[in-house]
N, C-alpha and C positions, 0 to 999 in steps of 0.2 A: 380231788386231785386236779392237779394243775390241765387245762385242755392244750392244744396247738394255736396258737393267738396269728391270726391272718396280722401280717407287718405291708405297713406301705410308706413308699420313703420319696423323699420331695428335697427340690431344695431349697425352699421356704416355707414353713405353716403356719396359718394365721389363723385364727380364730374369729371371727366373726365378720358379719357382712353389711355394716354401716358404712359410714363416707372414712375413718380412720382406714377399716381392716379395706376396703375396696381399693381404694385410690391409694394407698400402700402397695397393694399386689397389682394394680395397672405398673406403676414407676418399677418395680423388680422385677417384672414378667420378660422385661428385653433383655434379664442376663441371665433368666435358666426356670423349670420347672414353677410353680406356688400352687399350692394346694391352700384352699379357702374351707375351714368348717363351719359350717351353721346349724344347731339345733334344731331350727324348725323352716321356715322356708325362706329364701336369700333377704323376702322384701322383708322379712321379722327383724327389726332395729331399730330402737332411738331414733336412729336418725331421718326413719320414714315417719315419723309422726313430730316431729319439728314444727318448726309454724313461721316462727319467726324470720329466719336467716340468719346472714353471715355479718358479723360488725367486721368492715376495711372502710379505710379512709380513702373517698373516692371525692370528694367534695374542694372547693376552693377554698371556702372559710370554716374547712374543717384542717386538723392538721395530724402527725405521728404522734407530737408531742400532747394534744388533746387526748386522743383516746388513750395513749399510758397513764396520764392522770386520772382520766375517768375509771380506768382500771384498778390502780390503785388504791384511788379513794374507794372505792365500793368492796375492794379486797382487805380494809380494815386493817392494813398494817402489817398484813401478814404473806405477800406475793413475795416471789422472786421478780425484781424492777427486772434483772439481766432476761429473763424468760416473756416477761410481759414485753422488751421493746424487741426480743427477737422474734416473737409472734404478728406483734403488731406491722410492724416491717417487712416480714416476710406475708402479709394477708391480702394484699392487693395484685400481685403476683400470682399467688395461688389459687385466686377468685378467677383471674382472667383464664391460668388455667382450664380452670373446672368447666369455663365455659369454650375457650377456644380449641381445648384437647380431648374434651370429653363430653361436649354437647349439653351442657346444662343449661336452661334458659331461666335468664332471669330478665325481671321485669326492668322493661328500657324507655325513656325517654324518644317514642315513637320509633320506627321501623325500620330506618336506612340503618347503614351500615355505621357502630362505631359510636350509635346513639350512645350517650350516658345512662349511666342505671340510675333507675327510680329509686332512692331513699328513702327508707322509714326512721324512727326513730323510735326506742325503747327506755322502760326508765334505770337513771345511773346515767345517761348518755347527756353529755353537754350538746353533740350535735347528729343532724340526720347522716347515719354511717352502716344502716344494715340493706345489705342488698337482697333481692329476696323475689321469690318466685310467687307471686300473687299471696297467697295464707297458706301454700302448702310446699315450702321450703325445700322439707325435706325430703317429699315424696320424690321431690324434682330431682336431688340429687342421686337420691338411689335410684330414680328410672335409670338416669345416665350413666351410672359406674355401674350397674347391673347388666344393662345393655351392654356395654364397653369390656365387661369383664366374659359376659360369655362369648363375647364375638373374638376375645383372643385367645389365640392358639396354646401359650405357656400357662394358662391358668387352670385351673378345675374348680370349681366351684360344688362344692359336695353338700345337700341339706341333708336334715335330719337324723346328723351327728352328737349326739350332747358328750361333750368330752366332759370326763369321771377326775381325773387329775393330770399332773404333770410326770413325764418319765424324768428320770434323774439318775446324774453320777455323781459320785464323792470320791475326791482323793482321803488319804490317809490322814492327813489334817484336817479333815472334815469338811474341806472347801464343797460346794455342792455347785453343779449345774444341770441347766437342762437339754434335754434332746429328744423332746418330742410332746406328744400324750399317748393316754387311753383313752377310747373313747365308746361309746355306747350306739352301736347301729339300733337308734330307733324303732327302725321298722322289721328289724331281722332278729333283735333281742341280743346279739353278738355283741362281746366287746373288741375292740379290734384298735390296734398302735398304727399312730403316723408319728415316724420318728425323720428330723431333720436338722441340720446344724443350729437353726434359727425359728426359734419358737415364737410368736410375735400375738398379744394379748390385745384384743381389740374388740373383749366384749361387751361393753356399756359397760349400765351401769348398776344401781340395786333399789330400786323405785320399789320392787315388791316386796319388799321388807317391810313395809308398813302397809296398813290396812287401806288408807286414801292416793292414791297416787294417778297421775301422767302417764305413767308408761306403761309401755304394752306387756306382756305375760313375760315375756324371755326376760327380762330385765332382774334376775336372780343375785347378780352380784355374784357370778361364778369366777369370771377372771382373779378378786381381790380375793378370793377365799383360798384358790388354788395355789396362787403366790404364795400364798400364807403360809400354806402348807408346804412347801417346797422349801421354805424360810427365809423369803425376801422381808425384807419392811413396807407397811404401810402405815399410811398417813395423814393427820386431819380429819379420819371418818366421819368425827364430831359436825362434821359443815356440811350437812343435808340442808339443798336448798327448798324451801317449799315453795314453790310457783303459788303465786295469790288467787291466780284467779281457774279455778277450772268448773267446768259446770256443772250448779246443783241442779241433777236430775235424776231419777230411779232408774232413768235406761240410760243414763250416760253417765254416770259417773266417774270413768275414765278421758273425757274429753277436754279438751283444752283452749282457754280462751286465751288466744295469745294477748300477748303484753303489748304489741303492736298496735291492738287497739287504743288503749291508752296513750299507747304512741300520738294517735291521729286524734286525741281530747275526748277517750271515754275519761269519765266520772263516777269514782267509786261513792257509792249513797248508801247509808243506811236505809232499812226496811221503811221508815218513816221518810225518808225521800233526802234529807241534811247530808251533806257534804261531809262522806269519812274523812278523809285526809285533811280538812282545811287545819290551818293550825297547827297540825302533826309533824309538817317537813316543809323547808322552802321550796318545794319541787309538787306538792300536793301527789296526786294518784301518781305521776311517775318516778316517785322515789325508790327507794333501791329495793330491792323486791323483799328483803330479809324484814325492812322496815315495816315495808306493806303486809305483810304477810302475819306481822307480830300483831299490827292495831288490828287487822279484821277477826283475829283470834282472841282479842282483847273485847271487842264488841261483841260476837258472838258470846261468850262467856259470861259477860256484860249483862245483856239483854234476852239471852238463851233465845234468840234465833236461830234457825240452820243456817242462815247464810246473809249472804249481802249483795248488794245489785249492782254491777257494771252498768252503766248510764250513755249510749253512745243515741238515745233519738235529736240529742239537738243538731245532731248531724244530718247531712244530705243523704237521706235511703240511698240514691243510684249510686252515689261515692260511695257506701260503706257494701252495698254489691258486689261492685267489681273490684274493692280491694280485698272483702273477703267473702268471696266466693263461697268458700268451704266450711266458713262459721255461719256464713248468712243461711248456707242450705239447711247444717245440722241442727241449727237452733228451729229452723222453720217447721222442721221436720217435726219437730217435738214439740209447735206449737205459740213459739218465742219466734218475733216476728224483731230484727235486733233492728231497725228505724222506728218501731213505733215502742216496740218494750224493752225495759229493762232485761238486763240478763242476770238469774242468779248465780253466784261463784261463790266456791268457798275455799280455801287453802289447801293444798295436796301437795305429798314427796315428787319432787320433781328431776334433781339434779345433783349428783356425789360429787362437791367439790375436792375430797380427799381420794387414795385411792391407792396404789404401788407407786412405792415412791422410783421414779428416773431422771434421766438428766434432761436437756434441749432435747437432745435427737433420739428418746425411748428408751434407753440403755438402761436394766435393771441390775442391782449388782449381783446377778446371779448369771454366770457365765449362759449363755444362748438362750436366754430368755430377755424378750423386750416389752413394753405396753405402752399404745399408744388409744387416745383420745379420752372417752370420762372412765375409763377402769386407771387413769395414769395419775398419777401426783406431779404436775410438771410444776407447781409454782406459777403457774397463768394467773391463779381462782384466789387465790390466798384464801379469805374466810368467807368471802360470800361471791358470788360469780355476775359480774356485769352481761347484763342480757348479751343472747347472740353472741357470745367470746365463745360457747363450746364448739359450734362447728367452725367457728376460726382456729383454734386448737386442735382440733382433731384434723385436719387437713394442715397445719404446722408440722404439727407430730410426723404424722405419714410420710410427709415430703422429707422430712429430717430421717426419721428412722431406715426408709430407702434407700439414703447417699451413704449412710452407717452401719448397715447390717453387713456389707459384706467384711466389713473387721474387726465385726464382733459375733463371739460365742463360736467361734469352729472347736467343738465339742468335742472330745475324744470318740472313737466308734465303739459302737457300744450293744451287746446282746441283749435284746426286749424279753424280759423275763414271760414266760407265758401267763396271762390274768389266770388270776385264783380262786376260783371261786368257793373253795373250802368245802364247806357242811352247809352251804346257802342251800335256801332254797325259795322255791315260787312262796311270794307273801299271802297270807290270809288275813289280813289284819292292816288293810290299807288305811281304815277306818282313822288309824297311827297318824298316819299322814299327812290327811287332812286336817284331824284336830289342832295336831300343831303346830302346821301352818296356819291354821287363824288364829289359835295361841300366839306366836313369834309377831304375826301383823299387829295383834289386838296391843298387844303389850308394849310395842316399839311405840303405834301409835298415841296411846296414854299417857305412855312414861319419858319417852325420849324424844319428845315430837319438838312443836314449836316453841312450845316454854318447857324447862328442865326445871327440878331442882335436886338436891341430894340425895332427899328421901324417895322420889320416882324413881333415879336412878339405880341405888341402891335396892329396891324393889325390884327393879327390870332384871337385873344382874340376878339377885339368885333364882327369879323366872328360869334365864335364860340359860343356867347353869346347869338345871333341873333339866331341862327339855333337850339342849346338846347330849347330856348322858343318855336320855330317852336315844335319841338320834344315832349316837355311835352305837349302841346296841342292836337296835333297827337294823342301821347300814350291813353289821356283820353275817345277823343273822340270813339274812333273805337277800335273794337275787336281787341283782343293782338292778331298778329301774329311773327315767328322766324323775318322775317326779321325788325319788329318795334324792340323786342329786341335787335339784335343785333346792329340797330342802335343808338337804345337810350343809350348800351353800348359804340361803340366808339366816339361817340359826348362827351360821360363823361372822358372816357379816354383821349380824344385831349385836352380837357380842362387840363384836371389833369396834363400833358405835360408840354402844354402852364404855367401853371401857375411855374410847378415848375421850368420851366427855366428861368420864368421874376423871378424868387427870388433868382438865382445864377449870380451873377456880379463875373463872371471872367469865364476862360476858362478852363478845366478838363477835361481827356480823352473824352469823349463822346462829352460832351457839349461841342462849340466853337463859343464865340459868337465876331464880328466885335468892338464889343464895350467895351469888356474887354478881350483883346488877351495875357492877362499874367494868371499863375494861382497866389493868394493870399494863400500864408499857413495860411491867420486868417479864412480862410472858407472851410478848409479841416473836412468838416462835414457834415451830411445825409439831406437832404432836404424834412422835414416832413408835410405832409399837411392832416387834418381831414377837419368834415364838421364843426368845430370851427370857422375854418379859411381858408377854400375852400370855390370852389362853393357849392349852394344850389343845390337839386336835388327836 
């Protein structure tokens, strides 16, 4: 039987606490309540584990019209040009923000006041355009909107929430929207509704879909599944980006060698010491990442090594010190001394460049529902993502979606049905759980990784068929907990993958499949899937 469901009511809810969901709910907090959820604790986001920074045009003999191009061109044909020059243009602006309104500090050209910021560069990039906070970016940002956000008055910032789904109305024409969630008190085992005009998706992304990845644990790919289900469109799935280089090691195999090295003349080498990329690109190591990512998987496969070596000793140790700190300590840690040794890297799920689809300013076509930064389809990325554009997007997004929310989704009011918990009951058989969860990782990463082709796909698909029935059955029987959530999310998300890649016949940044190894200009267009024409949930 249905219980009494605790209700709590805001006049904005955001979902997640990266540089999108934060600096979103900074910019709204001067015109009324926001409630912030997080799953696990505020610093858990993408965006605290960033490396790189932010790509704006801060340089002389760099320009707007350079980095649209370099956008483009690395987005394969497939970007919104109108979204890429509104980002780009709006990134310089919003950088000074971050740091004049919100205390972010990025690395400056000595100490007085006004100094210019220190450029790096990454590959896809014509010129030096990422600003960036020594090698730990992103920590830098979340210190600052973390800080910033609990020190205001209008905000709440609530962890170890995992919202379960979206609350929803429908008119009689089936029209739907949103007004709020459910959500899973963690630590109380309660589920419990925040319901508000404006429901605002700012949960990353879905790195743990696959077995090798970058990101950190929360990165389930809850936002696009929920949408899903609600019955927005998403889009593009097919353009998982795999970061080239993250580090081969038994106790880190989550850690990340930024690209910025390469920036500063690492050199990717074969085990045998020979120059991977010579010959491969007129750009060599800092070619566009989709490229790099494809020949080090091509050589591995090749030569059945585990991995391949990032090359940064002909460099000055004390320069590659103090520009990364934070790689020079982890790697030392473990033994890898990055002046005098090689570092091994191997390709890992880094970055959904597809996602719900919305417009400039986060607006999804589903009344009071919005998503901003990598959970959004803005059309920045097209098919593959020019380094350092995500957190220029995700603080685009934010600044747009703030000036926007308030005229959109004022939702009809609406009675929070009480959560149901049926004939559930406490699971014995977690055992479920785990299986296939490394089931859904093992199988994406096999079948639907860096190289595709028909027959993987098709294999992954009725895997992944098999296992979602598994999962809906699961979910009914037995009390909701986080980790049934987040699996019920990335079984929907591999599907959502899988599906949009058997609908792209040819090859595009990202996606590269055996079976159509040329790209076709009659399908340089978005790859859209609802519950019309997707899976069933």
């Amino acid at each position: 039987m249905p219980s009494a469901t605790t209700v709590h009511h805001s006049g904005t809810l955001v979902i997640g606490s990266g540089l999108a969901g934060l600096f979103f709910a900074l910019e709204v907090a001067e015109r009324g309540p926001v409630t912030v959820l997080t799953k696990h604790r505020r610093e858990s986001s993408n965006t605290n584990w960033a490396q790189g920074g932010i790509s704006a045009v801060f340089s002389g003999v760099d320009s707007t019209a350079s980095h649209v191009e370099d956008t483009l061109r690395v987005g394969a044909g497939l970007c919104d040009r109108a979204m890429v020059e509104h980002a780009v243009e709006r990134g310089p602006a919003l950088v000074r923000r971050l740091v004049d309104t919100y205390g972010v500090r990025l690395d400056t050209e000595g100490d007085r006041q006004g100094a210019p910021f220190v450029l790096g560069r990454e590959g896809g990039h014509s010129h030096r355009r990422v600003v960036h906070h020594r090698d730990t970016t992103g920590a830098e940002v979340q210190r600052a909107l973390v800080a910033a956000a609990l020190a205001h008055p209008n905000i709440k910032l609530i962890e170890h929430y995992t919202v379960i789904d979206l609350l929803s109305w429908a008119k009689v024409d089936g029209t739907k929207g949103c007004f709020g969630v459910y959500a899973l008190n963690n630590r109380s085992g309660q589920v419990e509704a925040f319901v508000s005009p404006v429901t605002v998706l700012a949960t990353g992304g879905a790195g743990r879909v696959y077995r090798y990845t970058s990101n950190p644990d929360v990165a389930t790919g809850d936002g696009v599944a929920m949408a899903y289900r609600i019955g927005a469109p998403v889009a593009n799935l097919e353009f998982m980006q795999f970061h080239p280089t993250c580090l081969y090691h038994p106790e880190a195999n989550t850690f990340l060698i930024s690209e910025a090295l390469r920036g500063e003349g690492g050199i990717l080498r074969r085990i045998d010491g020979s120059d991977l990329m010579k010959g491969r690109h007129p750009r060599g190591s800092l070619a566009p990442r989709d490229v790099v990512a494809r020949e080090i998987d091509a050589e591995l496969k090749r030569s059945g090594e585990r991995c391949v070596l990032l090359d940064m000793t002909h460099l000055d140790g004390e320069f590659l010190r103090k520009r990364f700190p934070a790689i020079h300590s982890r790697c030392l840690a473990l033994g890898i001394d990055i002046a005098r040794d090689p570092i091994p890297v191997v390709p890992a799920a880094h970055y959904m460049c597809g996602g719900v689809v919305i417009d400039q300013v986060g607006r999804t076509p589903i009344p009071g529902l919005m998503a901003i930064g990598e959970v959004a389809m803005s059309g920045l990325h097209g098919a593959c993502r020019l380094a350092s554009n995500s957190l220029l997007e995700a603080v685009v997004l934010a600044d747009g979606a703030a000036k926007a929310c308030a005229d959109f989704g004022r939702a009809p009011p609406n009675k929070v049905d009480p959560w149901n918990e049926g004939a559930a009951v406490p699971s014995d058989e977690a055992v479920m759980i785990s299986a296939n969860w490394e089931e859904v990782r093992a199988l994406m990463w096999n079948f639907v990784g860096i190289v595709r082709s028909n027959k993987r796909l098709e294999r992954a698909l009725r895997r992944i068929t098999l296992i979602n029935e598994e999962i809906v059955e699961y979910y009914w029987r037995f009390l909701v907990t986080r980790d049934i959530v987040e699996l019920r999310n990335i079984s929907l998300c591999g599907h959502l993958i899988i599906e949009c890649a058997r609908r792209r016949h040819e090859s595009r940044g990202l996606h590269y499949t055996l079976d159509y190894p040329s790209t076709d200009a009659a399908l340089a267009h978005d790859t859209l899937i609802d519950k019309s024409c997707g899976p069933q949930t």
